[in-house]
Every structure is written in C-alpha cells, then in structure tokens.
SEGU-32710 format. One line per field, with one value per residue (C-alpha): residue in one letter; x, y, z. Coordinates in steps of 0.05 Angstrom, whole numbers. Each point is the difference from the previous one (the first is absolute). Layout:
# residues N
type: a;...
u: X;...
v: Y;...
w: Z;...
END
This chain:
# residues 141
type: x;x;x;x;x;x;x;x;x;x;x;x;x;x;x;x;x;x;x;x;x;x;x;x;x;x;x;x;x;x;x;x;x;x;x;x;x;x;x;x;x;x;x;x;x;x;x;x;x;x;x;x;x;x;x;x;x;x;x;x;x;x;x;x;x;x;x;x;x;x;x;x;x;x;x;x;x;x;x;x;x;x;x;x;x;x;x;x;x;x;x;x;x;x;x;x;x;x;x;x;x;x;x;x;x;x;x;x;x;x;x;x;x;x;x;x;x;x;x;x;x;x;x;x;x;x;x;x;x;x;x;x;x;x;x;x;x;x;x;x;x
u: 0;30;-15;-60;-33;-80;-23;-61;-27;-69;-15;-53;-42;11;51;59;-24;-69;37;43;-62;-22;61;4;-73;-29;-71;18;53;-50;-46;48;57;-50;-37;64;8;64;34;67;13;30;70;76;14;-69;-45;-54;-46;-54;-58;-59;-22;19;-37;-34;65;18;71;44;63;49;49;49;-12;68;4;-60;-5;-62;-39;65;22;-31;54;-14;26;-56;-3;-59;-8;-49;52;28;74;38;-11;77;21;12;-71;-26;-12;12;-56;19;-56;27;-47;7;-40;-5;-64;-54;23;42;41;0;60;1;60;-3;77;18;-48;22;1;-26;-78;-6;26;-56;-53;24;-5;-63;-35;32;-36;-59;16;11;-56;-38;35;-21;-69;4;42;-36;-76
v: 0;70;78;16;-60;-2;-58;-16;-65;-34;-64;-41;-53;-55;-53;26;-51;34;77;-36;-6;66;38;-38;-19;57;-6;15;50;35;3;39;32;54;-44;-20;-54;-32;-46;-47;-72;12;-29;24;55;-2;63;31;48;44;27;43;70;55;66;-15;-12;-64;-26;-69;1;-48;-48;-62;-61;10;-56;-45;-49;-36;25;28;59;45;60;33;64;50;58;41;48;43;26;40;-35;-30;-75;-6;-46;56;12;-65;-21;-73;-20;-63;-29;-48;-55;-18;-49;-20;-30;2;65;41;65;43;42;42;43;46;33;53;57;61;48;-16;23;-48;-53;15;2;-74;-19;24;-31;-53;-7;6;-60;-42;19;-19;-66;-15;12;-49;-52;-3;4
w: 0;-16;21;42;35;12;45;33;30;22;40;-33;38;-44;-27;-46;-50;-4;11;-74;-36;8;-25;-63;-14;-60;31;76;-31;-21;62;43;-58;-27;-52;-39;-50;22;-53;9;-5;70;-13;8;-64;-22;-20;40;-7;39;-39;17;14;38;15;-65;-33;-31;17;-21;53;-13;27;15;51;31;60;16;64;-2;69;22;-56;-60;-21;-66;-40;-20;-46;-14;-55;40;38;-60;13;-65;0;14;59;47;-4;24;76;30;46;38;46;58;28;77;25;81;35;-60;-9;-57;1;-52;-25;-53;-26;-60;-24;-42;23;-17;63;76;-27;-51;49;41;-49;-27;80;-3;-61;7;83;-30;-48;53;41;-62;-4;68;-9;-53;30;66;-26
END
C-alpha cells in the first residue's frame, strides 16, 4: 500500500464463510454497494468492474483482482473515470479486505491507499463505513 492510508473496520455477526459470499456475490453487492453491477471471475490478475449510477450519473470503474484468499483475503486495484484522474496507474487505489473469524463471528478490515491529501482519506473512511454497515445488514438478516 503506498501514500495516504484510509481504513475502517466492522464486526459482523456471522461466519467468515458467509461474510466471503457477500463481498464477491453481484446480487448481495448490490444490496449494500449503491446498486452496482459488480463483474469479475474472482481470480488472481483477473478484471473487475463496478457499474451503476451515481447522482444521476452513469459510471464503469475499473480494476484488477490483485490477491484472493478464499474467506480469508480480497485486495484489488481500482480506477474510476469519474474522478477526472488520467487512467494511468498512479491514479488507481488498492482496496484489500481482511477476513477474521473468532466464535461465529468475523472482523472486517478495510484499507484503501493512494488518497490524495488527509480529506480525501477521510471521505474514503467514510463511504467506505457505510459499505460495511450495508454489508452487515445483509449478512446478518
């Protein structure tokens, strides 16, 4: 991970296994991630992409499956266009999710590199807590 760090984190009532399915499922993806049409084949160097609408904008971010652990790891690289940065790598973030599981139960940690200044950190922190809030609705209902 390089420059500014965000990183947030959520405890969800349920088994990592179950927690899995819900980050890389397109139809729970798109209960709590704003609607979005998530595509990938959800293996090491493959594509993905996020599609969908935002404040009545359409938008197609992009990205690579960098490291996948079954239950245990998802980190990917993103880019989206809607931020008005080239598509050059020093544009793109890597989000890496980290499973931990103990009693039935499974932390959450997310950490999002390369924002550009302490505000934008914070503003990834915080859509990306209400992600996870939405991902434990889902999870636990």
């Amino acid at each position: 991970m390089k420059g500014i760090i965000a990183m947030t984190s959520i405890d969800v009532q349920a088994p990592a296994d179950k927690v899995w399915a819900a980050l890389v499922d397109p139809e729970k993806i798109k209960q709590y991630m704003f609607g979005t049409k998530v595509t990938s084949d959800w293996k090491e160097g493959s594509p993905i992409t996020w599609a969908g609408e935002w404040k009545g904008k359409p938008y197609e971010d992009k990205g690579k499956i960098l490291k996948i652990q079954q239950g245990k790891l998802l980190e990917y690289s993103h880019y989206s266009p809607m931020t008005g940065a080239p598509d050059v790598p020093e544009s793109y973030h890597t989000v890496s999710i980290e499973l931990a599981e103990a009693s039935g139960r499974t932390k959450l940690t997310l950490a999002q590199d390369n924002n550009s200044n302490d505000e934008a950190r914070k503003q990834s922190e915080q859509n990306w807590k209400q992600m996870l809030e939405g991902l434990k609705k889902v999870v636990e209902k």
